[in-house]
Residue, then its C-alpha position, 0 to 999 in steps of 0.5 A: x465397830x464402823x470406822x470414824x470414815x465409814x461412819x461420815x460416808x454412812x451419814x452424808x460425808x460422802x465425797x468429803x473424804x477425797x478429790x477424785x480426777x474427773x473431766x466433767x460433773x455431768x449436769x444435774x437435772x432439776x425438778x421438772x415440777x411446773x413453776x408458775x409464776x403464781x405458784x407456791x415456790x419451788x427450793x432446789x438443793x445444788x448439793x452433791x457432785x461439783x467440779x472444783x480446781x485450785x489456781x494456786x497461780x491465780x490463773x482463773x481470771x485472767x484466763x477467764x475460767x468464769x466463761x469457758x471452763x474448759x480452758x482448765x482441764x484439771x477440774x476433780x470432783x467434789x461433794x458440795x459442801x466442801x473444804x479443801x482444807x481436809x485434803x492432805x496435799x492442800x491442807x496449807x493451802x489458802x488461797x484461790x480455788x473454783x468450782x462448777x455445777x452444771x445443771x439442767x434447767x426445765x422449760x416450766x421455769x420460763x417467767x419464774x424468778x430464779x435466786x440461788x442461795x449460799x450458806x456460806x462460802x469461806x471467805x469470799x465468793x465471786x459467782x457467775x452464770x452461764x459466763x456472766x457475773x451475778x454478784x459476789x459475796x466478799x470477805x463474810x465466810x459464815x453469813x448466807x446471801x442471795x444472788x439473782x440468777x433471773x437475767x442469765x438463766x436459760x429454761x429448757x438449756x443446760x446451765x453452767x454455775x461457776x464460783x471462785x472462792x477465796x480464803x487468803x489471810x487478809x487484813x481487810x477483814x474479820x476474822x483478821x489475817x491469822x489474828x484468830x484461833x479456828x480452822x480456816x477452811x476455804x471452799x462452799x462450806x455449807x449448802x447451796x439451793x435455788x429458790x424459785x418464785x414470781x417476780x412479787x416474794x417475800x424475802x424475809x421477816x422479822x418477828x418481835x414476840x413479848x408474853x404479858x405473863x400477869x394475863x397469859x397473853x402474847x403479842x407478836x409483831x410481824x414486818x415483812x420485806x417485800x421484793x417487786x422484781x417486776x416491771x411494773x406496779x403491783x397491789x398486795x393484799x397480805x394475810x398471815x395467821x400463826x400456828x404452833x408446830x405439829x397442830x393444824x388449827x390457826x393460833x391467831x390471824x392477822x388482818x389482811x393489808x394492803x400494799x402496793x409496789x412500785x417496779x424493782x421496790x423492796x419494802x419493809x412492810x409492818x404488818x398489824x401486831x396480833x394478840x396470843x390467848x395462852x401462848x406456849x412458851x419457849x424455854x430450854x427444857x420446853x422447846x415450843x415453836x410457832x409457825x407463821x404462814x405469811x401470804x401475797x395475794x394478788x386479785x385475790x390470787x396466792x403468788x407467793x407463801x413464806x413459812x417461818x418457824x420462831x418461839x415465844x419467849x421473855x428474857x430479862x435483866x434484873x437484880x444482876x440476874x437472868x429472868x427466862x419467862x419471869x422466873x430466875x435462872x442460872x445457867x450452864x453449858x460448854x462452847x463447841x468449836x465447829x469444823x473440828x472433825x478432820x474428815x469433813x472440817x467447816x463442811x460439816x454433815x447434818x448427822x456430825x453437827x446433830x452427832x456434837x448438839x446431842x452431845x451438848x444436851x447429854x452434857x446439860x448443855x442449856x447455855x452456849x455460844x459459838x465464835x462466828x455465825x453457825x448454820x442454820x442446821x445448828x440453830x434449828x437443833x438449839x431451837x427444837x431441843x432447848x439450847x440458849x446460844x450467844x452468835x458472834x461476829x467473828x471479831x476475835x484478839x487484840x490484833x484485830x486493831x494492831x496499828x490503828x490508834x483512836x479509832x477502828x480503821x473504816x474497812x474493819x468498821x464496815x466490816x464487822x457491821x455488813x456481818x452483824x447485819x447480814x447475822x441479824x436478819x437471817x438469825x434473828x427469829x431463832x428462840x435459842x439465840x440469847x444474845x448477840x455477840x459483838x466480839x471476843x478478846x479484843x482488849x476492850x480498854x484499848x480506844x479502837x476496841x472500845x469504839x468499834x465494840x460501841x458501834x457495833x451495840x448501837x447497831x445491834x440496838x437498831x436493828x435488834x432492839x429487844x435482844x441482849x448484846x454482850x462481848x466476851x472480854x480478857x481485859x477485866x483483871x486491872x481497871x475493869x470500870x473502863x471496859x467496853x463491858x460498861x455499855x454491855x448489857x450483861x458482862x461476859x468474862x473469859x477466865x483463865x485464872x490457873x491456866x493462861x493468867x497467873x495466880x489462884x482461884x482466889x485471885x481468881x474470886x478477888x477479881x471476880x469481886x472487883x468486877x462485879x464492884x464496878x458493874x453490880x446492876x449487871x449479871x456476869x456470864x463466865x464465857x469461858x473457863x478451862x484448861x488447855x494443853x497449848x504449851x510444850x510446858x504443860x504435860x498434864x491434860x485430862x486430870x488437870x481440866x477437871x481440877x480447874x472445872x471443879x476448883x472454879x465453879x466452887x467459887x462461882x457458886x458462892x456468887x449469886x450475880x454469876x448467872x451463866x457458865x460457859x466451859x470451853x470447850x466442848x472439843x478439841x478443835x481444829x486450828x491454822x495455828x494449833x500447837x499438837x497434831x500434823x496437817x489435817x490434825x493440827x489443834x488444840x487439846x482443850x476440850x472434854x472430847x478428841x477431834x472424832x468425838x470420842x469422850x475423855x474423863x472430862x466428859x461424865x465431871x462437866x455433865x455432873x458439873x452442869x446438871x441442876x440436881x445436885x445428887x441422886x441416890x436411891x437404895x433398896x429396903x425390904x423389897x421397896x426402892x427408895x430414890x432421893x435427890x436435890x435440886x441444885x440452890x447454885x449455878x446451874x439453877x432453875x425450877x424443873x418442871x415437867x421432869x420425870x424419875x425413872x427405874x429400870x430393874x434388871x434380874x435373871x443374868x442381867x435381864x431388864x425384867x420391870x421398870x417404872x416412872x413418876x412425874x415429879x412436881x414443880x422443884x425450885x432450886x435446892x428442893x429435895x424430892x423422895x419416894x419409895x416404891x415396892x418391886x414386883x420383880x424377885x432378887x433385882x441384880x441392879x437398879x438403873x435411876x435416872x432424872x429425864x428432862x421433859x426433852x428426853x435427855x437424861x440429867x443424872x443417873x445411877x446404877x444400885x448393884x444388889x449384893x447376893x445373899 
């Protein structure tokens, strides 16, 4: 069996394992591709080999490391993305610490705009080029930003990046100081690329889609923002079309307009909305994205191309229930806490966070949401494999106000709105996204709480207008009509009743019934619920998570306006203030598997738990299978459509010999479906029956075992 270690080196954790002593990174040489200032752009990864240096004694800037890095002679080399986090002798280390990349720039990129790309740096970054300062991003550790690098950049010379990270506690920001529950892994912690355009490119795009379903249409509005870099003015014209993914004919075209920059003008340009004759619709179970191919032209000439993938999708409130595309769903999933796996933490690899999303769908997993801003990687797995996830601003606990009285201090204020910002306009094309999520646990009675959490919907609404919002409270069990959930667009509840709160699950469904007596138009997303073994008192694990899992959702399932089920948590997850486990280790044992993935008992009750076919059996009859199942009426609750029954026969000494599949028709919930079919094979020794999504994932299955004679 591959070691959890050589399974990450395998998989693109290499060189996250260890620090190794080196004088100097050699420099990395980039694409020699001729960049014409008109030339389609140019992404280069900065990933792999860095030279990195902690400066516990905060040397780094007075001593001016950003312009001769040679004054420190102890750089180690390190694979970006990196934390130092996962390093035995600097795992309490938060503070300072530096990196460098050397890299070698051709001559073809002379007159080209250079932009480099972090996707994230834990907490703040300051960065320099060749000895000069190009910006810094502070205080933001899971959003992405863009520097310029144009002015220092030297084409046909080798160049030196320098980046000074830092993840000290700090009051100022959010999360704040050690108010928050989830490793705080300093360091570039996700990927780093150069992107290389013209002067004249488009930084992003928003895309606004709704589907008139009476009619099976769509419209898709687009804005653009357009940057000039240069000099002087320049006169656009700006095409587009849409093409769905994987098809090479244009779905619809825009009208070319013109636009007209002055020099160093950023714009938002809204582009002509265009019209979709029977749109593929995004939906959990069938994923289909569009692609939108948005050009500048300059005299006719292309200078730049921006392709950006979204889906078409209609998510409404009504009835106190959630409407995917004009049909009612209850949803389902488990929450996943990132950065968890001790070998790699926050700098996860591409193949741990695929390795933890296809997790998720095995465990039927349509429904999540994450504490903080995700990578990109993990939005593009949600995207393509139908997942609905809420992302957060990482404003979390009630001590995120402690000393503040009416209102939110101004810095924390300013804070969480530069966060949901800079979430909203990177994220906000992403189909699986559901809902933006304000904060978490933060007393939502409390004057500063309640205010800030105001502020943040009113901005979330400007920017975002379509888009639910939602928080997710622990202050709904006295009085829960003076909640900030009122303004909510749907309330979101953290239920511990039986592990953190006192009393039954009949408290529990009293509760439940009061929330829903003060708030009866909105839906009620449970957003979590579980069982932790976060106290030296409680020596039940496993056995005790599947009691709670089962005994609550019993009562949710008796309450119609409860339209979504977040079990936490996914895994057990790395924390600076985790009650089991030394350095590296230290966590929370809260989840249905351990820090590496392997699965717990737990594991096979919340894939049952959250599948929507309540049961499935199938035996054998005078040489026929026969197989039976029902759809779930209760949460999770959704028509399956394009769902598939399958068998496999195995004979002769456990040989799969034959098998078989049929499309099953359209079941709404609580629909039962059965069929018979004669086997061809002699003296089957068992049976495998599955249920298989039209994604590919198995929903429920069983194994007929044939007894002899």
């Amino acid at each position: 069996m591959i070691s959890r270690r050589n399974f990450l080196r395998n998989t693109g954790g290499a060189g996250l394992l260890g620090i190794i002593p080196v004088a100097s990174v050699a420099a990395h040489v980039l694409p020699e591709k001729p960049v014409d200032p008109t030339a389609i752009p140019l992404i280069v990864s900065l990933d792999g080999e860095w030279d990195f240096c902690l400066d516990a004694d905060e040397r780094g800037m007075k001593e001016k490391w950003f312009a001769s890095p040679e004054k420190q002679s102890d750089w180690q080399q390190v694979t970006v993305p990196h934390t130092w986090q996962i390093d035995p002798e600097h795992v309490e280390y938060f503070g300072k610490a530096w990196y460098k990349k050397r890299f070698f720039v051709p001559r073809s990129w002379a007159g080209s705009t250079v932009r480099i790309e972090f996707e994230a740096v834990y907490h703040s970054a300051r960065v320099w080029l060749n000895g000069q300062s190009v910006g810094m991003h502070l205080r933001k550790g899971y959003t992405a930003f863009f520097l310029d690098l144009t002015p220092q950049i030297k084409p046909g010379a080798v160049n030196t990046l320098v980046v000074a990270a830092d993840n000290q506690f700090d009051d100022d920001m959010l999360p704040r100081n050690h108010s928050y529950d989830w490793a705080a892994d300093g360091g570039i912690t996700r990927p780093v690329s150069l992107h290389v355009t013209g002067p004249v490119f488009t930084t992003r795009v928003a895309i606004v889609s709704h589907a008139d379903l009476a009619h099976q249409k769509a419209k898709v509005q687009v804005t653009a923002t357009i940057s000039n870099t240069s000099g002087g003015q320049v006169n656009l014209e700006v095409p587009f079309n849409l093409c769905l993914e994987g098809e090479g004919t244009v779905s619809a075209q825009g009208p070319v307009i013109n636009v007209k920059l002055g020099p160093g003008e950023t714009k938002d340009v809204v582009l002509t909305p265009v019209t979709l004759d029977n749109p593929k619709l995004w939906h959990f179970d069938h994923p289909h994205l569009y692609v939108l191919e948005l050009e500048l032209r300059q005299d006719g000439k292309l200078i730049h191309v921006l392709h950006e993938t979204f889906g078409i999708r209609n998510i409404e409130i009504k009835d106190a229930g959630f409407y995917l595309n004009g049909e009612r769903v209850w949803l389902m999933g488990v929450e996943r806490m990132g950065g968890s796996n001790p070998d790699i933490g926050m700098a996860e690899t591409t193949e741990w966070i695929r390795h933890d999303h296809r997790d998720l769908k095995i465990l039927n997993c349509v429904f999540t949401r994450a504490h903080w801003q995700q990578d990109k990687r993990v939005l593009d797995y949600c995207d393509r494999h139908g997942i609905l996830i809420q992302c957060e601003v990482p404003t979390w606990g009630g001590a995120t106000f402690k000393g503040m009285q009416q209102e939110p201090s101004e810095v924390i204020m300013q804070n969480g709105l530069e966060q949901l910002r800079e979430l909203i306009h990177r994220d906000r094309n992403h189909p699986c996204i559901f809902s933006w999520g304000l904060c978490n646990e933060i007393g939502g009675q409390n004057p500063p709480a309640y205010h800030f959490a105001a502020n943040m919907l009113k901005e979330a609404k400007r920017l975002d207008s379509g888009r639910l919002c939602s928080y997710a409270s622990n202050s709904l069990e006295k009085t829960p009509g003076k909640d900030v959930s009122a303004l909510m667009d749907f309330v979101e509840w953290n239920e511990y009743y039986e592990s953190w709160y006192p009393g039954t699950v009949e408290d529990m469904e009293k509760n439940l019934e009061e929330i829903h007596s003060a708030f009866p138009e909105k839906p009620i997303v449970i957003s979590e619920y579980g069982w932790c073994r976060c106290t030296a008192t409680r020596t039940v694990g496993d056995p005790k998570k599947i009691d709670v899992l089962r005994s609550n959702d019993a009562i949710f399932r008796k309450h119609d306006y409860v339209a979504g089920l977040i079990f936490f948590c996914y895994n057990d997850y790395r924390t600076h203030i985790g009650d089991k486990g030394l350095g590296v280790m230290k966590q929370r044992v809260h989840g249905v598997v351990d820090l590496f993935g392997a699965r717990k008992p737990s594991f096979e009750v919340l894939r049952q738990e959250s599948g929507p076919v309540l049961s499935l059996n199938s035996w054998m009859d005078g040489g026929s299978l026969h197989m039976q199942m029902t759809t779930r009426k209760q949460i999770p609750a959704y028509t399956l459509r394009g769902y598939e029954l399958r068998w496999v026969v195995y004979a002769d000494q456990d040989i799969p010999l034959e098998q078989g599949a049929v499309s099953l028709p359209d079941l709404k919930p609580g629909q039962d479906f059965s069929l018979a079919k004669k086997l061809l094979t002699p003296g089957p020794e068992k049976i495998l029956v599955q249920v298989m999504r039209p994604t590919g994932f198995s929903v429920i299955e069983k194994t007929i075992v044939q007894q002899e004679g």
